[in-house]
C-alpha positions as a Markdown table, in Angstrom:
| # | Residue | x | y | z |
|---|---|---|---|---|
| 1 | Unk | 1.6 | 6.0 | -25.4 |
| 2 | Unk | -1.8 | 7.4 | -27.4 |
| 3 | Unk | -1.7 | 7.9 | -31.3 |
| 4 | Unk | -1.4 | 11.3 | -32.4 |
| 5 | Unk | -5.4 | 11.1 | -33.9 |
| 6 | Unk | -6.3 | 9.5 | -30.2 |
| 7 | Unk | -4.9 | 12.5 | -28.6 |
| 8 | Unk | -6.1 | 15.3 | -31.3 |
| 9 | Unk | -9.5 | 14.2 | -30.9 |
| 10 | Unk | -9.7 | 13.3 | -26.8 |
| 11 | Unk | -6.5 | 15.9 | -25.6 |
| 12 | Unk | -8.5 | 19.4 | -23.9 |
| 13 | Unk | -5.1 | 20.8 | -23.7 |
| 14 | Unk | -3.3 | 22.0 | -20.5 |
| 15 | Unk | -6.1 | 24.0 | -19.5 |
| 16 | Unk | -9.2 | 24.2 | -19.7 |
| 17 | Unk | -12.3 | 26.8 | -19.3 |
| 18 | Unk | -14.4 | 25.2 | -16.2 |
| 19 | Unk | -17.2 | 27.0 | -17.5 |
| 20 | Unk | -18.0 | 24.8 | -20.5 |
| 21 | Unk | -17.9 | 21.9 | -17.9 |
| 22 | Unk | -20.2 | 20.3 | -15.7 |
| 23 | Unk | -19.5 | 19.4 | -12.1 |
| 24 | Unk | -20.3 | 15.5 | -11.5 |
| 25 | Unk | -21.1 | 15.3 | -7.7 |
| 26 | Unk | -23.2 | 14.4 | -5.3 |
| 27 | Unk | -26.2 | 12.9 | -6.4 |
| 28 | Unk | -27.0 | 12.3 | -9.8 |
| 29 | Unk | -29.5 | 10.4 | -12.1 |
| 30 | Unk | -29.5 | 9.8 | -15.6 |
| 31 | Unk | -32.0 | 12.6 | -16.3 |
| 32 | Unk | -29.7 | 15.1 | -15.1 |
| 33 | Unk | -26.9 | 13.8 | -17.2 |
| 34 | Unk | -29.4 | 13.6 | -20.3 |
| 35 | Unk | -29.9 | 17.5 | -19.1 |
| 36 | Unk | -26.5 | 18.2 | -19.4 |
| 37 | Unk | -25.7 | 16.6 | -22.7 |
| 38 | Unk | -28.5 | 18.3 | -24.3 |
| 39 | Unk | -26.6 | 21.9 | -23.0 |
| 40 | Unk | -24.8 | 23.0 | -26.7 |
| 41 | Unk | -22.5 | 24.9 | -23.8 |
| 42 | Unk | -20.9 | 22.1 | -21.9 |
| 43 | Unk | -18.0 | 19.8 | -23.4 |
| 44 | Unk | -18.2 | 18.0 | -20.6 |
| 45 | Unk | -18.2 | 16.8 | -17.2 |
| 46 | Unk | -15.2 | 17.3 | -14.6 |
| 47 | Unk | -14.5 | 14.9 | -10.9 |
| 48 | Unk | -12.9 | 15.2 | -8.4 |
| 49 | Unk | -14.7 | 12.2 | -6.5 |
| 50 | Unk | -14.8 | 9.2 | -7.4 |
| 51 | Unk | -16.9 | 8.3 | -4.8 |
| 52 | Unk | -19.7 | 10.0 | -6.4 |
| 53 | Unk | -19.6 | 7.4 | -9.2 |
| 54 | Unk | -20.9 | 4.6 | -6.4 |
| 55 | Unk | -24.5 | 4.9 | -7.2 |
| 56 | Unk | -23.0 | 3.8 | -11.2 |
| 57 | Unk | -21.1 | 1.1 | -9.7 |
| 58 | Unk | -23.1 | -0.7 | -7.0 |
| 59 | Unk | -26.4 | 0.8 | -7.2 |
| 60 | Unk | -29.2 | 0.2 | -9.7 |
| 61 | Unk | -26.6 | 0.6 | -13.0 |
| 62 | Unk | -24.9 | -2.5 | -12.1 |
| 63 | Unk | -28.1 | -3.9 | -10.6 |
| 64 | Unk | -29.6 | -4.5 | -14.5 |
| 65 | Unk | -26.7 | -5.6 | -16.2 |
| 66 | Unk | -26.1 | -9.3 | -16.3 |
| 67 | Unk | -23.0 | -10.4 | -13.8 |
| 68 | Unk | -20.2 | -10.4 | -15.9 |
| 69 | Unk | -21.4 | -7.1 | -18.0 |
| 70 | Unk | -19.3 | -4.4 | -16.6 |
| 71 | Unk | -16.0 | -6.5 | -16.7 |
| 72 | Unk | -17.1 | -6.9 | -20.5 |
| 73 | Unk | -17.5 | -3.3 | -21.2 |
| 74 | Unk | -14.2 | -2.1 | -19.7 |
| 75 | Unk | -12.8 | -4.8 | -21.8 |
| 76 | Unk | -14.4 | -3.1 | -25.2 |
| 77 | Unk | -13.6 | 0.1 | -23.5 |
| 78 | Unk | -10.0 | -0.2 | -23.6 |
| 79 | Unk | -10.3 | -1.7 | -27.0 |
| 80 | Unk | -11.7 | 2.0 | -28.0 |
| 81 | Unk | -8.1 | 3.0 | -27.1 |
| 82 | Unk | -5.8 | 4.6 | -29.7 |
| 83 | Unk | -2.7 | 3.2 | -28.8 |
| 84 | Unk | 0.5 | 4.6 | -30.5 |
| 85 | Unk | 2.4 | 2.5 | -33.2 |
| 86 | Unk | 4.8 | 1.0 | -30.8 |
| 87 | Unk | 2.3 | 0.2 | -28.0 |
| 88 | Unk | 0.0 | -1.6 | -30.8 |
| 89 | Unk | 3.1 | -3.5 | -31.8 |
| 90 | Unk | 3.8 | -4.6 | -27.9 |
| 91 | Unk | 0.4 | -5.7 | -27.3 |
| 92 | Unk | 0.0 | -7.8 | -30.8 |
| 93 | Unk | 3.2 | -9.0 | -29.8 |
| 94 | Unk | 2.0 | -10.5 | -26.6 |
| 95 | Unk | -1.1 | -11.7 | -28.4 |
| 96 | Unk | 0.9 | -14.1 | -30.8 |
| 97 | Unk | 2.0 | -16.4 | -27.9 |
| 98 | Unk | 0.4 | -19.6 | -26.9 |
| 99 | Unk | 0.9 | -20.9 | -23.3 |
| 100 | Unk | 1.7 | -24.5 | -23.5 |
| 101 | Unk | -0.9 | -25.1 | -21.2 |
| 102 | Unk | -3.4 | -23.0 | -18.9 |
| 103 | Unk | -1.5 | -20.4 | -17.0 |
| 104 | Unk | -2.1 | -18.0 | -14.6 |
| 105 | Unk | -0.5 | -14.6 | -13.9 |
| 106 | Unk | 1.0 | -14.0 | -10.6 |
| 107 | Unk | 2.4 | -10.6 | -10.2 |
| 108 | Unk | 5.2 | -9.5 | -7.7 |
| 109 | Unk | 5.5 | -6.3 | -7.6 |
| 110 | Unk | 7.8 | -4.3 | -5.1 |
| 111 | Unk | 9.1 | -0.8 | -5.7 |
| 112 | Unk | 8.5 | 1.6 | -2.7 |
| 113 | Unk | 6.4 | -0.3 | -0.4 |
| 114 | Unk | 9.0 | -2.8 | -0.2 |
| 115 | Unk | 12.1 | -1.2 | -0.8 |
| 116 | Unk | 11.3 | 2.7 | 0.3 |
| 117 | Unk | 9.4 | 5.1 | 2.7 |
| 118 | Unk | 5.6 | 3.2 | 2.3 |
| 119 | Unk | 7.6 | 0.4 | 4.0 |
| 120 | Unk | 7.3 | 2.1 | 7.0 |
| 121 | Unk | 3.1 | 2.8 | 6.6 |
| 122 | Unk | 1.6 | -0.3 | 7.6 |
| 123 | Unk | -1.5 | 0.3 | 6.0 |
| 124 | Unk | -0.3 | -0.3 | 2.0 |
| 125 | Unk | 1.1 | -3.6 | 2.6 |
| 126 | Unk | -1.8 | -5.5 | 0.7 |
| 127 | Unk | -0.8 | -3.8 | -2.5 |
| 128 | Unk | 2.4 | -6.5 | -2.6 |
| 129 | Unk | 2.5 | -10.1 | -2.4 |
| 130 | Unk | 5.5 | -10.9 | -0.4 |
| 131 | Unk | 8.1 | -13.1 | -2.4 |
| 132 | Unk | 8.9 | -15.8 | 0.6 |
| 133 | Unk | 4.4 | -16.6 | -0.6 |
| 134 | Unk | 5.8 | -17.2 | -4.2 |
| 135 | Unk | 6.7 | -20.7 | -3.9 |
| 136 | Unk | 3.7 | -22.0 | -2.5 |
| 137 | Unk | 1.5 | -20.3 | -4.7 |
| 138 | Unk | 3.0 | -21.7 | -8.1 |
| 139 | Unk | 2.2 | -25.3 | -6.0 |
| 140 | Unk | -1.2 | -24.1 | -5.2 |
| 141 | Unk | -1.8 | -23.0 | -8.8 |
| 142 | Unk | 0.3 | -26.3 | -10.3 |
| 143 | Unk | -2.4 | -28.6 | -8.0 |
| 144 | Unk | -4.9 | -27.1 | -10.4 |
| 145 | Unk | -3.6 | -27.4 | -13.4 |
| 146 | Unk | -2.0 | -24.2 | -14.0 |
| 147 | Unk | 1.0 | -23.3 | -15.4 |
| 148 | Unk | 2.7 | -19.8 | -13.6 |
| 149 | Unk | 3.8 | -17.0 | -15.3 |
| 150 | Unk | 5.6 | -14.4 | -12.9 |
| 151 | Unk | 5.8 | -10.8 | -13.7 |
| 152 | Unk | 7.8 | -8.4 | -11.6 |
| 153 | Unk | 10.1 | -5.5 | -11.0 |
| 154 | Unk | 12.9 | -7.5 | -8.9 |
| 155 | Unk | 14.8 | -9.3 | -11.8 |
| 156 | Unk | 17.4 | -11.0 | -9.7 |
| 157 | Unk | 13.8 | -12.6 | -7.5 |
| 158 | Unk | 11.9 | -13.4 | -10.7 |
| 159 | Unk | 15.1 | -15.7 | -12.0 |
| 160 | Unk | 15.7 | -17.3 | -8.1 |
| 161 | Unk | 11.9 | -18.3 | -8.0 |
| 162 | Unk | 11.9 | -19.5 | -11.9 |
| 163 | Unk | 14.7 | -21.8 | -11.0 |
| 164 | Unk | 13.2 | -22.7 | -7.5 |
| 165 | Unk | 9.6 | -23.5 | -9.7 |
| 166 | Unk | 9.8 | -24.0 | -13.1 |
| 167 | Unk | 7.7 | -21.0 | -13.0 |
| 168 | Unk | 7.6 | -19.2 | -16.5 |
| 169 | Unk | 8.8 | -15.4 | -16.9 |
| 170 | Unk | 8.2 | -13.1 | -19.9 |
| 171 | Unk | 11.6 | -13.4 | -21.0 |
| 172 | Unk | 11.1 | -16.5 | -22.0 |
| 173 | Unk | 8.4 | -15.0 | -24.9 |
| 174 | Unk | 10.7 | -12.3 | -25.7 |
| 175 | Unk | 9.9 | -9.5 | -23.0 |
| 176 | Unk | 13.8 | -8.5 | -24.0 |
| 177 | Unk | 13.2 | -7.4 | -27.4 |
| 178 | Unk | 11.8 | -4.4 | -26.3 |
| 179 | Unk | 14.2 | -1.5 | -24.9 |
| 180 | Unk | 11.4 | 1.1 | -24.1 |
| 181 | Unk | 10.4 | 0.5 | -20.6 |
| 182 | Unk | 6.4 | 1.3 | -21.4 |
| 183 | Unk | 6.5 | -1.3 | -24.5 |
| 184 | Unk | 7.8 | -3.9 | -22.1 |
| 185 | Unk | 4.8 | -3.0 | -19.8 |
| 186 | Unk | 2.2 | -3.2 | -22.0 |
| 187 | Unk | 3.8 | -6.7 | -23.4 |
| 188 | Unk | 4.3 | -8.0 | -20.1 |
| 189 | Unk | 0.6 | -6.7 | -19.5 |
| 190 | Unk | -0.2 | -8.5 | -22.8 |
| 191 | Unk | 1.4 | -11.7 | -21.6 |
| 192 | Unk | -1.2 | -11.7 | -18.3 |
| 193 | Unk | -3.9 | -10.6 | -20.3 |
| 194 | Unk | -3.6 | -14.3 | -22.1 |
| 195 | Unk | -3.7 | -16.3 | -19.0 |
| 196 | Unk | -7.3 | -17.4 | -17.4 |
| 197 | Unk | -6.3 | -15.8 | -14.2 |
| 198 | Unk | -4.0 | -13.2 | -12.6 |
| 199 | Unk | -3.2 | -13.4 | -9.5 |
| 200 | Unk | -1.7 | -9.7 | -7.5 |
| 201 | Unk | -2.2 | -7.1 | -4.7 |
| 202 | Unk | -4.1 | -3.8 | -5.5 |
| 203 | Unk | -2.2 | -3.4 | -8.8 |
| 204 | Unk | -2.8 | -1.0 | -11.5 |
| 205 | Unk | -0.6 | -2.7 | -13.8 |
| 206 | Unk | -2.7 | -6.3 | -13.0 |
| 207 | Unk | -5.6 | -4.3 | -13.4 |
| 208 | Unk | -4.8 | -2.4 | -16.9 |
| 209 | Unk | -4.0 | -6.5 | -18.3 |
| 210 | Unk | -7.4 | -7.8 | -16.4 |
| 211 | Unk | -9.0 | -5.0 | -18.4 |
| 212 | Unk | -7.6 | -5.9 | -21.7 |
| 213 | Unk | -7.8 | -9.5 | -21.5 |
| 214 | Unk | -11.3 | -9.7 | -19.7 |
| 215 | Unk | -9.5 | -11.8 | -17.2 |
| 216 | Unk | -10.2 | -11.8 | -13.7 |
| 217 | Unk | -8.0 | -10.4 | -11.2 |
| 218 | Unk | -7.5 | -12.5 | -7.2 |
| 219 | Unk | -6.1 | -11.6 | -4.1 |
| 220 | Unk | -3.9 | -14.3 | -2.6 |
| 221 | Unk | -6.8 | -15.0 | 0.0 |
| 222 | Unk | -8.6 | -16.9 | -3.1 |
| 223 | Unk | -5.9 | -19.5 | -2.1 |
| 224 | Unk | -4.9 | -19.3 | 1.6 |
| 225 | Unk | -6.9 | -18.0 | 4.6 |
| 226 | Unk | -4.6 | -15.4 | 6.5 |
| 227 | Unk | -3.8 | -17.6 | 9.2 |
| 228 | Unk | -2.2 | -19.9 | 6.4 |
| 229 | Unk | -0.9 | -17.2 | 4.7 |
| 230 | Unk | 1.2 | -15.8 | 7.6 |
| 231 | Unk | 2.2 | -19.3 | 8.2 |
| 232 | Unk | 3.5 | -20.2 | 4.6 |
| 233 | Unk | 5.6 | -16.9 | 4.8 |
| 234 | Unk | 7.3 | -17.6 | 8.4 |
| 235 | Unk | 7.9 | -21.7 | 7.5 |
| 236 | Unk | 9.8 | -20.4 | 4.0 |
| 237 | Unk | 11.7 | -17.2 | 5.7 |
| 238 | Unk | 12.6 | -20.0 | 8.8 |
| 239 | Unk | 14.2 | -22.2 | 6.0 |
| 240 | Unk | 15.3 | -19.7 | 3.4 |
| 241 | Unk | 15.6 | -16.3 | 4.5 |
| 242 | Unk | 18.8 | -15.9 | 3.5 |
| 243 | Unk | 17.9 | -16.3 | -0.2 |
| 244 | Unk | 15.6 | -13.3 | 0.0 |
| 245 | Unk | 17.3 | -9.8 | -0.6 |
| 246 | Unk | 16.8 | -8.4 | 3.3 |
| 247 | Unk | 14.2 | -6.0 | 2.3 |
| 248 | Unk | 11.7 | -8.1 | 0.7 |
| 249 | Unk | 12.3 | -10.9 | 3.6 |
| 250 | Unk | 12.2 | -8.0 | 6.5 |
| 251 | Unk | 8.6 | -7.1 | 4.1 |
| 252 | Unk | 7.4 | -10.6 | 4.5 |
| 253 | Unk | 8.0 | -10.6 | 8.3 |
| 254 | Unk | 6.2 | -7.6 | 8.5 |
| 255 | Unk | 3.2 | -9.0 | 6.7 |
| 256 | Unk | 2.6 | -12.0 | 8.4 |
| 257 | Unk | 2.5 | -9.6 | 11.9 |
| 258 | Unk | 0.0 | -7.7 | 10.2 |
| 259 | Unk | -1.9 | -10.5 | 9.1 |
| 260 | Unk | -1.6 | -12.4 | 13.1 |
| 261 | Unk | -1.1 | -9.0 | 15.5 |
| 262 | Unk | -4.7 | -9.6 | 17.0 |
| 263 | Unk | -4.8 | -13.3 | 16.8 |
| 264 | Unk | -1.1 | -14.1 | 18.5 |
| 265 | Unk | 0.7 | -13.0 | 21.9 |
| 266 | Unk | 3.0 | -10.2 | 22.4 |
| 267 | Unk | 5.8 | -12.4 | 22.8 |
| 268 | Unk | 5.2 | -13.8 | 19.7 |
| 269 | Unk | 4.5 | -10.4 | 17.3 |
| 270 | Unk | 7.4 | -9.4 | 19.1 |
| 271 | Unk | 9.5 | -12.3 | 18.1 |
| 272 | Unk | 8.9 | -11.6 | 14.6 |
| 273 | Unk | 9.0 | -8.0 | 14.1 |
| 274 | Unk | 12.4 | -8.2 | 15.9 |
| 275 | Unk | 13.6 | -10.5 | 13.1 |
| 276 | Unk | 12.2 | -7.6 | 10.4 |
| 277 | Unk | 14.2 | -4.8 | 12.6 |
| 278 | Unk | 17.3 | -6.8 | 12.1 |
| 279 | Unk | 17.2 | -7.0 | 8.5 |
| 280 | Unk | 15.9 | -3.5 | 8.0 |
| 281 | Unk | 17.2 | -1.3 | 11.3 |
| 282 | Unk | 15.9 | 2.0 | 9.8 |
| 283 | Unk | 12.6 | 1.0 | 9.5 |
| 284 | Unk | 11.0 | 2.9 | 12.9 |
| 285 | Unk | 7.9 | 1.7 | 12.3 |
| 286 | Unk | 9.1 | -1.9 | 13.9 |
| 287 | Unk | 10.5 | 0.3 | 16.6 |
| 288 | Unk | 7.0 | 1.1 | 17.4 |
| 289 | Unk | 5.7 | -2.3 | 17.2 |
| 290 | Unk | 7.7 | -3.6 | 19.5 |
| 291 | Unk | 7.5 | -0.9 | 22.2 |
| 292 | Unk | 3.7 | -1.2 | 22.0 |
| 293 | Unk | 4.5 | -4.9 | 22.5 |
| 294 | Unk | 6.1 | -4.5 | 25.4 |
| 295 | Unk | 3.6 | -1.8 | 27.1 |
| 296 | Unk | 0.9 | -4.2 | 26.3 |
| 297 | Unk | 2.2 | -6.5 | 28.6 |
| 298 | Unk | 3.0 | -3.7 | 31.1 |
| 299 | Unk | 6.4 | -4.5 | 30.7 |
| 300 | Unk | 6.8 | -0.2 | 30.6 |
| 301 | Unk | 10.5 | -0.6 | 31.8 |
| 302 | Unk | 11.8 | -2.6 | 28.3 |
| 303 | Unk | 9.3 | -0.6 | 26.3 |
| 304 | Unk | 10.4 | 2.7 | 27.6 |
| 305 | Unk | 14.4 | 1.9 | 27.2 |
| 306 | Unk | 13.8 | 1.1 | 23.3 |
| 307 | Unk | 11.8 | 4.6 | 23.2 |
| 308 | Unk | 13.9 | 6.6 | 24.7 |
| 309 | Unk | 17.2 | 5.3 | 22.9 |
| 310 | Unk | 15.7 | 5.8 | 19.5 |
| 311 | Unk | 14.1 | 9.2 | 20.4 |
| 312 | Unk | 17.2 | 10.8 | 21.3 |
| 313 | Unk | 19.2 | 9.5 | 18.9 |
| 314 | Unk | 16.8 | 11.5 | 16.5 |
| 315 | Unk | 16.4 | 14.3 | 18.0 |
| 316 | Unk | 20.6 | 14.5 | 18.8 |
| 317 | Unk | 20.3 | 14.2 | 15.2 |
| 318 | Unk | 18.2 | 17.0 | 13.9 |
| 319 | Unk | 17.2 | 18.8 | 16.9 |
| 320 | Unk | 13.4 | 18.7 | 15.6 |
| 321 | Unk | 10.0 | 18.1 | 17.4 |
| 322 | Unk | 7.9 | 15.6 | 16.3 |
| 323 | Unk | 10.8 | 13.2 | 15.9 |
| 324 | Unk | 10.7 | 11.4 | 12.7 |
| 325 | Unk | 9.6 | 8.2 | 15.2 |
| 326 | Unk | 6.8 | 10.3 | 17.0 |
| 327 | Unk | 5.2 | 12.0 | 13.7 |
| 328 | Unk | 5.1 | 7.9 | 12.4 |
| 329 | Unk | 3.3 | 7.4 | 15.2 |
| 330 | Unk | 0.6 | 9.5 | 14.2 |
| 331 | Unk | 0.5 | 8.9 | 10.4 |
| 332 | Unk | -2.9 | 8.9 | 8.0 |
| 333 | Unk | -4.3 | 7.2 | 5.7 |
| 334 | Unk | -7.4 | 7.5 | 3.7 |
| 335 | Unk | -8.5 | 5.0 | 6.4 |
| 336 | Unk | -7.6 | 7.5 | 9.2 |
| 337 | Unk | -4.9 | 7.1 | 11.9 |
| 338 | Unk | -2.7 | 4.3 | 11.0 |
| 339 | Unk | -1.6 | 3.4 | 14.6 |
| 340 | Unk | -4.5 | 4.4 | 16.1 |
| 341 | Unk | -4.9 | 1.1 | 17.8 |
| 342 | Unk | -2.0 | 1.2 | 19.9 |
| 343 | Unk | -2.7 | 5.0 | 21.6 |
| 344 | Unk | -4.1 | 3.6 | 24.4 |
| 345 | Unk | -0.8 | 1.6 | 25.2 |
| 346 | Unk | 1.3 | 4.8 | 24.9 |
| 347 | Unk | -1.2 | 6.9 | 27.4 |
| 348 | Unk | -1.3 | 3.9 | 29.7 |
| 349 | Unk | 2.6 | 3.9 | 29.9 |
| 350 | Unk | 2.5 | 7.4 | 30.1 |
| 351 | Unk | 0.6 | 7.3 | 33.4 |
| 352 | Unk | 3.1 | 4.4 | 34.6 |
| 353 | Unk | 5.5 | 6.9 | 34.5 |
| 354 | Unk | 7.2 | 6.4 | 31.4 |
| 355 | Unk | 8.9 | 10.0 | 30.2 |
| 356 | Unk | 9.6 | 9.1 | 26.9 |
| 357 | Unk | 5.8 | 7.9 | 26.2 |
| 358 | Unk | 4.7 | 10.4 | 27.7 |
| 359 | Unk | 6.3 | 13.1 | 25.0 |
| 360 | Unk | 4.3 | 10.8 | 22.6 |
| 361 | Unk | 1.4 | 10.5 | 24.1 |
| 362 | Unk | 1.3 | 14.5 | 24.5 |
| 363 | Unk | 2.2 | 14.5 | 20.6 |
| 364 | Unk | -0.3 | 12.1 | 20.0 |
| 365 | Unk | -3.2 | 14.0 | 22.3 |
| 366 | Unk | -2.3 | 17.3 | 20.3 |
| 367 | Unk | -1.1 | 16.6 | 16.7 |
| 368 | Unk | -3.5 | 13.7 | 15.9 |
| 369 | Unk | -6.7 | 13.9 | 18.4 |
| 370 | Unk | -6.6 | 18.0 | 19.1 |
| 371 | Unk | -7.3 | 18.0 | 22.6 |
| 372 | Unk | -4.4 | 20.2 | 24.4 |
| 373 | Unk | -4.9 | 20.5 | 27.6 |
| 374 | Unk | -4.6 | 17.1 | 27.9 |
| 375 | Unk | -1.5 | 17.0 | 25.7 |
| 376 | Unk | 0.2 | 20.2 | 28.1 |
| 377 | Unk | -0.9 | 17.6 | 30.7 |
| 378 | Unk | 1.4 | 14.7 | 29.5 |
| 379 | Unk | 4.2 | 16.9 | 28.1 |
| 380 | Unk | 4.6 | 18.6 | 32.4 |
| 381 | Unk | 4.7 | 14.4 | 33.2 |
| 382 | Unk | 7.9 | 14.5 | 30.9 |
| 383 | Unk | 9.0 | 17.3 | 32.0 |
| 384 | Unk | 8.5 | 16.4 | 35.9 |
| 385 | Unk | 10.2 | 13.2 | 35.5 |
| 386 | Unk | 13.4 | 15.1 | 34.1 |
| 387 | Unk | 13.0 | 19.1 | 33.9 |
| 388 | Unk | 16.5 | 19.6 | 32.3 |
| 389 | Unk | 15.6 | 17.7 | 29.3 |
| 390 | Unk | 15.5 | 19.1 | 26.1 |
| 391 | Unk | 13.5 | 16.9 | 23.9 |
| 392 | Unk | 10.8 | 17.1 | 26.7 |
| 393 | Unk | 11.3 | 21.2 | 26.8 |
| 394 | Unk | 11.0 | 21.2 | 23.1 |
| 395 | Unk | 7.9 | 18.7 | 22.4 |
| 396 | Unk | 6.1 | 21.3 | 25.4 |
| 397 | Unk | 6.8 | 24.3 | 23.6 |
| 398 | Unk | 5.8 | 23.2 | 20.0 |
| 399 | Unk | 2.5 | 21.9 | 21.8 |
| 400 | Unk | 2.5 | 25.2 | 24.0 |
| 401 | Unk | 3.3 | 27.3 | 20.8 |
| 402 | Unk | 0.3 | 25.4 | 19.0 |
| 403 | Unk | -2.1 | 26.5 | 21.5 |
| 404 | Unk | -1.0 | 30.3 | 21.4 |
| 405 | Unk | -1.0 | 30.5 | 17.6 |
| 406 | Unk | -4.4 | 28.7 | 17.5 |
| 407 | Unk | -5.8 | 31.4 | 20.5 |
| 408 | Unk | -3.8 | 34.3 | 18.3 |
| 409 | Unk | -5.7 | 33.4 | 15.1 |
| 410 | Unk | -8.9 | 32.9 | 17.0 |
C-alpha cells in the first residue's frame, strides 16, 4: 500500500525497544509533550488508549480551532501519505471523473455483520445500512438534487438496486479495470471522496474517502427519524422481500426491532423477529427475542417450550454447558452486557417455575453478574422441577465447580 521511501522513513520494524518510547496516558498537556520531544532519548510516543486522546479531541484543542479545522487537517494529513505506485494510480484515477451532476455516496456494506457470527450480537447493527432502506434513500437524496452513487461488497444487490434506481455504481467509471482488490478500494474510495456527501454506518472505508476528499460523512438518521426508518424497511420487505438475498432481508427485520423494541408491543416485536428466524433459523439470537417476548407478557408456558426445545437440541448436540444459546445470552460489548435488558424477564420466569429459564437465569446470576449463591439457588429450581435432567445437572456443576475453584484459589 505505502511507497518503499514512506515505509523506510516511518516503518520501526517488528519490534521495538519501549525504552526509547514515551507512554501517552492519562493526563497530558502540551508542556509535557514539549518535555518529551526535547528528550534526545525518546523516538516516540506509544497508546494503547485512545481514550486518552479526548482532551485533544473535544477539549480545549478543538475548542480554538475554527469548526471545520480538524476535518481540514486530517484531509492534509492523509495527503502527507506515501502511497505506493499503484495506490497513487487508483486514487488519480478516481480523481479524473466528473459526476454529471451533484452526487452523494451511499455505502452498503455487509460482510459479517450481515452475513456471519456479528449477526447474532445485536449491538453492531448500526455499522450497516440495511439494503430493503436503499431505495428510499436514493429518493430522499434525488428530492434534493442528488445524484447516488452506491458502493458495496454484495455485487448481485448493487446491480438489483441500480436497475430498481438509476442509481450510479463504480463500474460504471471503470472500478473493473483494476484486479487488485486494495486498488479497487482505494478507487472506489476515490469515487466517494468526489461526491459532496457520503452517506454510511460506522464505516472505516467511508471514513478513509471522507478523509481524503474532505467530505462529510451521515448516518441515515440525517434523513429519517427511527420511527420512519423502521417503517421504510418493513413497507419494502412486506412488498419485496423476496428480492433480498434472505440474509440481508432477515438483517433488515432485525433492525427495524432494534430500532422499535421499546416503542411497540410484544406481539408486534414478536411478529417481526419471527419473520427474521424464518429466513435465518440459525440465528439464536431471534430465539432469545422471542422467548423474552413471550415472558414479558407472562406468557411463561410459550416462552418456556421455545427454550427448552432449542436448549436441548444444543446440548444433545455437544454435550456442553453454557449452551451456545445461553453464553449469547450473556455476551459483551464495549458497551457492557448486550442483553442485559431482558435479565429480569428470564429471573421472573424462573420464579414462575420455568426449568429451562431457570438454567439461564442461574448462568446469567454466575457467568455475567458473579453472584453464586444466587445462581446455586436457580440451578436446585431446575433441578427440583426435573432432578434426572442432565443439562440441569451439568449447568449446576459448572456453576458448583466455579465456586470451588474460585474458594481453592482463594
Amino acid at each position: 500500500m505505502f511507497s518503499a521511501d514512506f515505509v523506510e522513513k516511518h516503518w520501526l520494524g517488528e519490534e521495538i525497544d519501549i525504552n526509547r518510547f514515551s507512554v501517552l496516558g492519562g493526563a497530558f498537556t502540551r508542556g509535557s509533550l514539549e518535555a518529551d520531544a526535547r528528550r534526545t532519548d525518546l523516538q516516540g510516543w506509544t497508546c494503547d488508549d485512545f481514550n486518552v486522546l479526548g482532551s485533544w479531541r473535544q477539549g480545549w484543542f478543538k475548542a480554538r480551532l475554527p469548526a471545520n479545522r480538524p476535518a481540514i487537517m486530517r484531509h492534509q494529513a492523509f495527503g502527507g501519505f506515501g502511497f505506493s505506485a499503484a495506490i497513487k494510480a487508483a486514487i488519480a484515477a478516481a480523481g479524473e471523473y466528473r459526476f454529471s451532476r451533484p452526487a452523494a455516496a451511499l455505502h452498503l456494506r455487509s460482510g459479517d455483520i450481515v452475513y456471519g457470527t456479528y449477526r447474532s450480537r445485536l449491538e453492531f447493527g448500526e455499522k450497516v445500512i440495511p439494503a430493503p432502506l436503499a431505495r428510499q434513500i436514493v429518493s430522499k437524496l434525488a428530492s434534493k438534487g442528488l445524484a447516488t452513487l452506491l458502493i458495496g461488497q454484495d455485487r448481485a444487490m448493487l446491480d438489483y438496486l441500480k436497475s430498481e434506481t438509476g442509481a450510479l455504481l463504480s463500474e460504471d467509471f471503470g472500478v473493473n479495470e483494476f484486479t487488485d482488490q486494495t486498488s479497487r478500494a482505494f478507487f472506489e474510495m476515490g469515487l466517494m471522496a468526489r461526491c459532496r456527501q457520503i452517506y454510511a454506518g460506522s464505516s472505516v472505508f467511508a471514513t478513509i474517502a471522507s478523509v481524503m476528499g474532505n467530505v462529510p460523512v451521515f448516518r441515515t438518521k440525517a434523513l429519517f427519524n427511527q420511527g420512519r426508518t423502521a417503517h421504510i424497511i418493513l413497507e419494502e420487505l412486506r412488498i419485496r422481500e423476496a428480492d433480498y438475498r434472505p440474509m440481508e432481508a432477515a438483517f433488515g427485520y432485525q433492525r427495524a426491532f432494534c430500532l422499535l423494541e421499546n416503542r411497540i408491543s410484544p406481539a408486534r416485536a414478536r411478529g417481526i423477529l419471527e419473520k427474521a428466524l424464518a429466513l435465518d433459523l440459525e440465528n439464536r439470537v431471534y430465539i432469545l427475542k422471542i422467548v423474552a417476548s413471550h415472558f414479558r407478557e407472562k406468557n411463561y408456558a410459550a416462552g418456556e417450550a421455545m427454550l427448552r426445545a432449542f436448549m436441548t437440541r444444543e446440548f444433545d448436540a455437544s454435550g456442553k454447558i453454557p449452551t451456545g444459546i445461553m453464553q449469547l445470552l450473556i455476551s459483551r460489548s464495549w458497551r457492557g452486557l448486550v442483553m442485559s435488558g431482558d435479565f429480569g424477564l428470564y429471573l421472573a420466569a424462573a420464579r414462575a417455575g420455568c426449568a429451562y429459564a431457570a438454567a439461564c437465569a442461574a448462568h446469567i446470576l454466575h457467568a455475567a453478574l458473579g453472584r453464586t449463591e444466587a445462581a446455586l439457588a436457580m440451578a436446585a429450581l431446575s433441578l427440583k422441577a426435573d432432578p434426572g435432567n442432565k443439562l440441569f445437572q451439568e449447568n449446576e456443576f459448572v456453576i458448583r465447580s466455579g465456586t470451588s475453584a474460585k474458594s481453592s484459589q482463594a
